[in-house]
C-alpha positions in Angstrom: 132.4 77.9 83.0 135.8 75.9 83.4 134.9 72.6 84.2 137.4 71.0 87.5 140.5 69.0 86.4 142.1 65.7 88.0 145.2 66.5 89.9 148.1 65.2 91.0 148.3 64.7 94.3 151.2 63.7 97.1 151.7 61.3 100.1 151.3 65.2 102.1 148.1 65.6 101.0 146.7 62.3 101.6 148.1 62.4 105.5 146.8 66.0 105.9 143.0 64.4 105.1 141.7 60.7 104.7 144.6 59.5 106.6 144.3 61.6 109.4 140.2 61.0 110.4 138.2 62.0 113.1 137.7 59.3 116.0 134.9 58.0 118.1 136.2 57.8 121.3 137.2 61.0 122.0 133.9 63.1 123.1 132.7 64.4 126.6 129.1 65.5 127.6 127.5 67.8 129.9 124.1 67.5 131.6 123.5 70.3 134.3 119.9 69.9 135.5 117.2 72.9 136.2 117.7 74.0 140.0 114.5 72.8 140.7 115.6 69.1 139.6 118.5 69.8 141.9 116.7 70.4 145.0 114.8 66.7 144.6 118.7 64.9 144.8 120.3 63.7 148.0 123.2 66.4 149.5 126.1 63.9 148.2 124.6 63.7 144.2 123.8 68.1 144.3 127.0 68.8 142.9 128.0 65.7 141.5 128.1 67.2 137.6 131.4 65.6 137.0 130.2 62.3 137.3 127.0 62.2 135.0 129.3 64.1 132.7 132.0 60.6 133.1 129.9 58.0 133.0 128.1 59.1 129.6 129.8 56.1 127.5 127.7 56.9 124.6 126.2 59.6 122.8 125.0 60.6 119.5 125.3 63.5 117.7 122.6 65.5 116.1 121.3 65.5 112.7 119.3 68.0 110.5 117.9 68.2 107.2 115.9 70.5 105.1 111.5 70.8 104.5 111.1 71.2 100.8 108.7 72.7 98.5 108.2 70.6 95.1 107.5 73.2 91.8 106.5 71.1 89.0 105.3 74.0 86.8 108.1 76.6 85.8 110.4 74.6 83.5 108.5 72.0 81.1 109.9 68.4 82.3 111.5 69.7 85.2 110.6 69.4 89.0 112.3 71.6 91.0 112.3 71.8 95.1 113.6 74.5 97.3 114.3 74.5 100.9 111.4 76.7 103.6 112.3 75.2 106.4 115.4 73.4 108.2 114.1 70.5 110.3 116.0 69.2 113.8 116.0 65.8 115.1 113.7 65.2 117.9 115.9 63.1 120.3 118.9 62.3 120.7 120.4 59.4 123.3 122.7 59.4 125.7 124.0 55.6 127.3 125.9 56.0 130.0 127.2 53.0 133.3 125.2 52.8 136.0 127.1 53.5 139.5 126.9 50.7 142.1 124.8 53.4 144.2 122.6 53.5 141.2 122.9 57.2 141.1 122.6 57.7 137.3 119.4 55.6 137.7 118.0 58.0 140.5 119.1 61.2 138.4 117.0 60.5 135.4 113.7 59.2 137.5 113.8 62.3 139.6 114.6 64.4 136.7 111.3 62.8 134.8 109.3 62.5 137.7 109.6 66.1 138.4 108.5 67.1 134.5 105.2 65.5 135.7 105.0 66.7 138.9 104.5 63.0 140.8 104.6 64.9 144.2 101.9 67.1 143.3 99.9 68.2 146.4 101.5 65.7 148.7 99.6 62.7 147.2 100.6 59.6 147.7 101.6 57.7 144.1 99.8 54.0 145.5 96.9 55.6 145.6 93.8 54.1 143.5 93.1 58.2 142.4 96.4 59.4 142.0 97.2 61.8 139.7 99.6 64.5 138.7 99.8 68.1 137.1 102.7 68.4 134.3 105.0 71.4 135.1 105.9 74.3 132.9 108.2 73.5 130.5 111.1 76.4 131.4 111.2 74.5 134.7 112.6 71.3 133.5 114.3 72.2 130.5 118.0 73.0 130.2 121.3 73.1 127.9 123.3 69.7 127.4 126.4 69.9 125.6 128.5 67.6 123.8 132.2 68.4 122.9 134.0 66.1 120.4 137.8 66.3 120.2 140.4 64.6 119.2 143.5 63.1 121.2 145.3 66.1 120.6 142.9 68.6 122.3 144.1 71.0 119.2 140.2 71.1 118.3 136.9 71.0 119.5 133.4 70.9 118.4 130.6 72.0 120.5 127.1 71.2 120.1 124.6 72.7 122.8 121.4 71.1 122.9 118.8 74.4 123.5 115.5 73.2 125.8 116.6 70.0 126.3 115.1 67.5 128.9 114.8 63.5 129.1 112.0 62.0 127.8 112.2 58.6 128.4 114.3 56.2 129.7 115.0 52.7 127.7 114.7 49.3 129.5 117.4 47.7 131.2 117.2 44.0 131.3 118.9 42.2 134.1 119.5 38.4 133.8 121.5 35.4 136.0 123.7 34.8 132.6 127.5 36.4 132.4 127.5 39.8 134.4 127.8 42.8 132.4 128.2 46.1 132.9 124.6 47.7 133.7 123.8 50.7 130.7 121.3 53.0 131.5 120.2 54.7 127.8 118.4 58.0 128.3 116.5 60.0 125.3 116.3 63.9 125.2 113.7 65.7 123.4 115.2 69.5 122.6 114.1 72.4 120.1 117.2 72.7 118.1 121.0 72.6 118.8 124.1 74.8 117.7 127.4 74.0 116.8 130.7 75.8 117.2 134.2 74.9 116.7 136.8 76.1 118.9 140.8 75.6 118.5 142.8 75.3 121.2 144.9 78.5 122.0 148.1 78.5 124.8 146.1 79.1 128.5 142.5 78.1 126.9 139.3 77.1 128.4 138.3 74.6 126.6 136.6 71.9 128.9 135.2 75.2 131.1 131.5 73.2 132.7 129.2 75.2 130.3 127.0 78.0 131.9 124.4 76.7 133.5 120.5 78.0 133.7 121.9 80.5 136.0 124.2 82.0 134.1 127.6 80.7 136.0 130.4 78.5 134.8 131.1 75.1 136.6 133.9 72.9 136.6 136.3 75.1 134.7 139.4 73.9 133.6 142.1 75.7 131.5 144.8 73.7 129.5 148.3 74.7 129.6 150.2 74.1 126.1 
């Protein structure tokens, strides 16, 4: 077996890969709640997918690795392992600014608070004996996707998050010092996610809403180059 030799390389070469890397701030996110979520927001916030997608100022994506099995006994010395299983995270967070009508806020409580069912048989939450029944989980879950790009819009890479719903929402602190702008950081549980890269072709749907649970496109948009 040849073993690999240095080579010589040119200004061309470097520009056309370390000098030419990927950056942060170019990214957009999708969140299209179960219709049933839908139904629980005011008339004004229904349809308001553009916004959550806007105001996500922050998202992570996803990381994987492999389960291993460890054989210690077929070469003397040696300890082998080989991959069984390939593992997903189990979040993943998404930050995004708060709306002075606090509508980001309202999304995520009602989103959550229909997982558990708080309006169960029309009780009434201050109640000493309240108590709730959890959904099923095909009610509340749903696809989010995250599309990274780059200034160019030649390329894109798509991660859909499969059975994805929030599971918790981090605290907020609010305080009389220097105002800030008011984050409101919300983590998804999902089964697994999928990535695909796309390149952008003349007439292309690229930022096309993804399809949601009911099997239609929103937002669509097709760039013209």
């Amino acid at each position: 077996m040849v073993t690999p030799r240095p080579q010589k390389k040119v200004l061309a070469d470097l520009k056309a890969s370390i000098l030419n890397p990927a950056l942060t701030s170019h990214f957009q996110c999708w969140f299209y709640p179960p219709s049933a979520v839908r139904s629980l927001l005011p008339t004004g916030e229904v349809q308001d997918d553009r916004m959550w997608s806007l105001s996500c100022a922050e998202a992570a994506l996803p990381g994987t690795s492999l389960a291993t099995n460890e054989l210690v006994n077929d070469f003397t010395g040696v300890t082998e392992r080989h991959a069984y299983r390939r593992q997903y995270d189990t979040t993943s967070s998404f930050t995004f600014y708060v709306d002075h009508d606090y509508k980001i806020i309202n999304f995520f409580e009602k989103w959550i608070g229909y997982i558990v069912n708080e309006g169960y048989d029309n009780q009434n939450p201050t109640n000493d004996n309240y108590f709730y029944r959890v959904n099923f989980p095909k009610l509340y879950q749903t696809s989010i996707y995250v599309k990274k790009f780059e200034k160019d819009y030649n390329r894109v890479l798509e991660y859909r998050f499969l059975k994805a719903y929030p599971i918790s929402i981090n605290t907020m602190p609010v305080t009389y010092e220097a105002s800030q702008l008011l984050k409101c950081t919300v983590n998804f549980n999902f089964s697994r996610y999928l990535v695909e890269t796309m390149n952008n072709t003349p007439d292309a749907v690229l930022f096309d809403g993804p399809i949601n649970e009911n099997g239609v496109t929103n937002n669509a948009i097709t760039l013209n180059v």
